[in-house]
C-alpha positions in Angstrom: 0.0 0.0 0.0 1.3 3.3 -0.8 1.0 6.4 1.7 0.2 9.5 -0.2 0.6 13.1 1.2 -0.9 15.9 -0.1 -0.3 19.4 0.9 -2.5 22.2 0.6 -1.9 25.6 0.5 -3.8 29.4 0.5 -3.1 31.6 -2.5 -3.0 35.3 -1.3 -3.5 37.5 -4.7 -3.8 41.1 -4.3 -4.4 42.0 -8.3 -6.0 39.8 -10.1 -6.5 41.2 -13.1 -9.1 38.7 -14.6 -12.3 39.6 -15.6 -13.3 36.1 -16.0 -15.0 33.5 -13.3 -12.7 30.8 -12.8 -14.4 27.3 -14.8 -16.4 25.1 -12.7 -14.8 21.4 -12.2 -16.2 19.0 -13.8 -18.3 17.2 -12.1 -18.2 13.2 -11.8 -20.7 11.4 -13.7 -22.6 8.7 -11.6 -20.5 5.7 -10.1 -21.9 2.3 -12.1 -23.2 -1.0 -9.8 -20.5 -3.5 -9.2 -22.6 -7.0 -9.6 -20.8 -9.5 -8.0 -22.2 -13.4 -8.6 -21.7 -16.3 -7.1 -22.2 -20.3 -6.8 -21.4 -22.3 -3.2 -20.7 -26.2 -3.7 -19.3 -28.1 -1.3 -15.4 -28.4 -0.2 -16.1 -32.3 0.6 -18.0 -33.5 -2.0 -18.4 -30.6 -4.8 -22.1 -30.6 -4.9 -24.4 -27.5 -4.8 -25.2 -26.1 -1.7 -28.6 -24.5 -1.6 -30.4 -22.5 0.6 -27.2 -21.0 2.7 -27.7 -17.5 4.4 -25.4 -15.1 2.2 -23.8 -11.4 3.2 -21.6 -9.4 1.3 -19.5 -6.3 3.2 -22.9 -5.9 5.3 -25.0 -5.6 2.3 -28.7 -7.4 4.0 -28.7 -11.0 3.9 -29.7 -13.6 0.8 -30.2 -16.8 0.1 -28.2 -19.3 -2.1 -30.6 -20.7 -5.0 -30.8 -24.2 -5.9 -27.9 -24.3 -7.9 -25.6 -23.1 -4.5 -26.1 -19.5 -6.6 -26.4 -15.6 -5.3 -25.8 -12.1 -6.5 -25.3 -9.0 -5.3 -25.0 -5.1 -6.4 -22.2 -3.3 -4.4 -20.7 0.6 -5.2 -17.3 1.5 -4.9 -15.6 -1.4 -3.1 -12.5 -3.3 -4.1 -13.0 -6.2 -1.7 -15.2 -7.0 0.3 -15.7 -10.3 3.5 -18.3 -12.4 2.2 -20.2 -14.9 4.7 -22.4 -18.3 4.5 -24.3 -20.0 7.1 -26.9 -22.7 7.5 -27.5 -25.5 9.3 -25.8 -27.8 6.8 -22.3 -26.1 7.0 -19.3 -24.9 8.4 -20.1 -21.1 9.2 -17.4 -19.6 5.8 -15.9 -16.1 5.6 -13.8 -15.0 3.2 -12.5 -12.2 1.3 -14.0 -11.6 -2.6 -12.2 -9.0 -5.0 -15.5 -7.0 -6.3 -14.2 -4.0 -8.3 -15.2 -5.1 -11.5 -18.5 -7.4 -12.3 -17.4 -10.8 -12.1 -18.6 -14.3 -11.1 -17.1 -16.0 -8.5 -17.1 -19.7 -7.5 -17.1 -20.5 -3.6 -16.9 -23.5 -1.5 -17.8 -24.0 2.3 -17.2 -27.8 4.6 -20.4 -29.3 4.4 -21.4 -31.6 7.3 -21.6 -34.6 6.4 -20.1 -37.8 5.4 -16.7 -37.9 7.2 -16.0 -34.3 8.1 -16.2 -33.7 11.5 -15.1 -30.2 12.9 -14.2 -31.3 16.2 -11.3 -33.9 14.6 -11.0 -30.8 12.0 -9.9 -29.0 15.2 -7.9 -31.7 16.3 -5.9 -32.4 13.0 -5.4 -29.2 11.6 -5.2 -26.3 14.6 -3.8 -28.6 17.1 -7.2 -29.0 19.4 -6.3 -32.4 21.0 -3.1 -31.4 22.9 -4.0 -27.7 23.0 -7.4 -26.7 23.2 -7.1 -23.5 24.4 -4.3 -22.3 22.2 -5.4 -24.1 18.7 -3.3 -22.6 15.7 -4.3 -20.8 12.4 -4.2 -23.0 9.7 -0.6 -24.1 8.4 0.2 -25.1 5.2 2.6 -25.5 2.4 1.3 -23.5 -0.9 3.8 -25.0 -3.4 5.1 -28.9 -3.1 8.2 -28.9 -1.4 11.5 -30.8 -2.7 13.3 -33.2 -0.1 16.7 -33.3 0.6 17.4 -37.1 1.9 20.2 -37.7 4.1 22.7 -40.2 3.5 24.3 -40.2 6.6 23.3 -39.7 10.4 24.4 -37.0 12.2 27.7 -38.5 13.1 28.1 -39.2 9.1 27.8 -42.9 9.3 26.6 -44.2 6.1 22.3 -44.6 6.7 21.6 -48.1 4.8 19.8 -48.2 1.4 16.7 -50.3 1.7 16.0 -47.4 4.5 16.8 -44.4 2.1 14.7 -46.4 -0.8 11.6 -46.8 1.9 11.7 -43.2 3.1 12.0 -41.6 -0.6 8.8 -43.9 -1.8 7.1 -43.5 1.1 7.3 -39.6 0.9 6.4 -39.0 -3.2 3.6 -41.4 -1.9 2.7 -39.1 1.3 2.3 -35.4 -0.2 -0.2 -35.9 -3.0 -2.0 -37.8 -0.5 -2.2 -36.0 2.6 -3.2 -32.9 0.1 -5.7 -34.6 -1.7 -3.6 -33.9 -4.9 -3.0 -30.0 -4.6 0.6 -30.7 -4.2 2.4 -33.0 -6.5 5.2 -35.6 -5.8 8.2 -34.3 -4.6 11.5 -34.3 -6.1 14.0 -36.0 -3.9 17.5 -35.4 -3.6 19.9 -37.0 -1.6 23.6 -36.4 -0.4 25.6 -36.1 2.8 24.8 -32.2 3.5 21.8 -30.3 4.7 19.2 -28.1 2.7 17.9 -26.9 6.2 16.7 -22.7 6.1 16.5 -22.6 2.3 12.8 -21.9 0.9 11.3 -25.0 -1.2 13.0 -27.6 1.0 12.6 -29.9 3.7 15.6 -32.0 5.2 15.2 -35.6 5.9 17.7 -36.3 8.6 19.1 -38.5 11.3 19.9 -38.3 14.6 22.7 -39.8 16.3 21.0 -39.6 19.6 17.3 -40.1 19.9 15.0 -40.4 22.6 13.9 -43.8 23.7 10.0 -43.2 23.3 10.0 -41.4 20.1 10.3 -43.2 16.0 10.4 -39.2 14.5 9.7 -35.7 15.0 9.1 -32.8 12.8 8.3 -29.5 12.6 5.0 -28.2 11.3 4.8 -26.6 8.0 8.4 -25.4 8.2 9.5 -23.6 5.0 13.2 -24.6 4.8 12.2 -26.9 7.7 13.5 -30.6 9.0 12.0 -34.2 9.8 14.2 -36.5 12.0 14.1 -40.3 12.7 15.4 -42.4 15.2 17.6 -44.4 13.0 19.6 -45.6 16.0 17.0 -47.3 18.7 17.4 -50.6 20.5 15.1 -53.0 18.6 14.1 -53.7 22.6 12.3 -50.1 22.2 11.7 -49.4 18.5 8.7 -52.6 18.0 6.9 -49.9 16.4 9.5 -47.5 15.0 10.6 -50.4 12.8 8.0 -52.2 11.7 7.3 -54.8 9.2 11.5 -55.8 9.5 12.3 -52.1 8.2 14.4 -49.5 10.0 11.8 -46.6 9.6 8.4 -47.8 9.4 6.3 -46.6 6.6 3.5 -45.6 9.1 6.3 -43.4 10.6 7.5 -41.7 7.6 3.7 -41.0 6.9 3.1 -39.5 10.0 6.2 -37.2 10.4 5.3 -35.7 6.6 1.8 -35.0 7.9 3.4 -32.8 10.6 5.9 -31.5 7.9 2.2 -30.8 5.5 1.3 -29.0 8.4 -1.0 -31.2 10.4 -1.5 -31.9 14.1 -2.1 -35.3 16.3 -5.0 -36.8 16.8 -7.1 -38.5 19.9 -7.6 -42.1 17.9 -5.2 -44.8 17.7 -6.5 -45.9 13.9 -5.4 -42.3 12.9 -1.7 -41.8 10.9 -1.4 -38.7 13.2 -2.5 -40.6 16.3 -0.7 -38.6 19.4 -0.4 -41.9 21.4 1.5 -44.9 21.1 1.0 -47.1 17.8 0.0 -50.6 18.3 -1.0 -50.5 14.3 2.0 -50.7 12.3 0.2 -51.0 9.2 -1.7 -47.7 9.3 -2.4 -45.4 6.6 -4.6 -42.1 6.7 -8.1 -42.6 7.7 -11.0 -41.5 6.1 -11.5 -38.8 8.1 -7.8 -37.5 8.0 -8.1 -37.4 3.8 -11.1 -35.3 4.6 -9.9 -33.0 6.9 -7.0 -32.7 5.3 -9.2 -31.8 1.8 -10.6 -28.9 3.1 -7.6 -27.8 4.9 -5.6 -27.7 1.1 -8.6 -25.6 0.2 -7.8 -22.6 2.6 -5.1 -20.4 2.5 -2.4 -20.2 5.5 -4.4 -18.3 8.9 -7.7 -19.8 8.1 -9.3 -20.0 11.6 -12.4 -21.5 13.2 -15.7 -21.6 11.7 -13.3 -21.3 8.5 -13.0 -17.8 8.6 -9.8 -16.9 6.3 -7.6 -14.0 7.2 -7.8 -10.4 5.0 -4.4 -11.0 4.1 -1.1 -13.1 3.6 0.0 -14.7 7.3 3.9 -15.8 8.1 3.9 -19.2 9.6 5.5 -19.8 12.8 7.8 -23.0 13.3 6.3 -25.3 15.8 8.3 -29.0 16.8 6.0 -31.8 16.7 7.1 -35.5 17.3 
């Protein structure tokens, strides 16, 4: 935004020698009607929503036809906070661009099938281990590249079969956990770090880990890291190393859903389940996928009832395990 200044002065003339009146400015001519339409279908599903409460910049309330559709005719805005209720939704707010007449298509959570927005809170703001601090919305808005460690910490060579499992497991992970908005990732490996630089995130291993944890990772980190436990006792690692592997897939899945920007969960048949595994077989449920949808349909700072911010938010790193 730019700050203008304008300065304005008094003109003192003593003799002026005009005879003529000074011309009258031109006046304005009338400002035209903005029209602004719309269609609502559903985040979870696509389908039409009908009959939804609408309100444009505090314009009076209407009502989404049968086809999800609305209008409005707005004056000299250039944006403007749009809102939908109703009983079958997730209360949406958002910001519309309406300086020129356009049509715009909109989508709010619908509540049904397997969208739940009490696990919504849990998953994607954090509600199970901090209800009363949940987080805005973190995400990644471009698929990241990985950098893949080849050796721990220490720079002991990390074994192959586990490099191979972790890469597939991780072009797997992203298009899934983002219900296809982000792509497969590029994977590069090698002995150094590509820790702090935007795009990436660093696979790597530590040398000491503690006992009780497989992996940790922070949470939507641009530049960010995901560690894991390479070097437990097999006594303590039953879990961490299923199916005869080193790093469990379920593991690798569940530290890239921290690194996607997602939270744990309060049930053990969850990826992102905050507890101890006794599944080592798990992939996402159908209610993660869901949540997980919707959340890849809202920008970064999208808060609760899916109210998304006026403008661009920095994400904070958080450490999740």
């Amino acid at each position: 935004m730019r700050l203008g200044v304008w300065l304005a002065g008094t003109l003192l003339c003593t003799a002026c020698g005009s005879a003529s009146s000074p011309a009258a400015p031109a006046s304005a001519g009338p400002v035209s009607p903005i029209t602004t339409t719309g269609h609502v279908t559903a985040t979870n599903g696509g389908q039409p929503l009908p009959g939804l409460s609408v309100d444009l910049a505090g314009n009076g309330a209407t009502t989404t036809d049968a086809a999800g559709g609305f209008s409005y005719r707005t004056i000299g805005d250039s944006s403007a906070r749009l809102t939908l209720s109703g009983p079958g939704i997730l209360t949406r707010s958002l910001v519309l661009a309406i300086g020129a007449t356009r049509d715009v298509p909109v989508d709010a959570a619908a509540l049904t099938g397997a969208f739940d927005p009490a696990f919504y809170r849990e998953f994607v703001r954090n509600g199970f281990e901090a209800p009363d601090d949940m987080q805005a919305l973190r995400r990644w808005a471009r698929t990241p590249s990985i950098y893949l460690k080849t050796v721990d910490e220490a720079g002991d060579v990390i074994e192959a079969p586990t490099l191979d499992l972790i890469e597939a497991t991780v072009k797997d992970a992203v298009p899934q956990w983002t219900s296809g908005k982000l792509g497969s990732p590029t994977v590069e490996r090698g002995t150094g770090t590509r820790e702090g630089q935007s795009g990436w995130i660093t696979i790597k291993f530590p040398v000491a880990a503690p006992t009780d944890t497989c992996g940790r990772a922070q949470i939507a980190a641009d530049g960010g890291w995901i560690e894991f436990s390479y070097h437990l006792p097999l006594s303590a690692s039953i879990v961490c190393r299923a199916g005869g592997s080193v790093v469990a897939r379920h593991v690798v899945r569940h530290e890239m859903g921290h690194a996607l920007g997602f939270w744990h969960t309060s049930n053990p048949n969850d990826v992102m389940w905050g507890g101890t595994w006794t599944n080592s077989e798990l992939t996402p449920s159908a209610r993660e996928l869901t949540a997980a949808a919707v959340a890849y349909s809202r920008p970064p700072g999208n808060v609760d009832p899916d109210s998304d911010p006026a403008g661009a938010v920095t994400l904070t790193i958080k450490t999740a395990r």
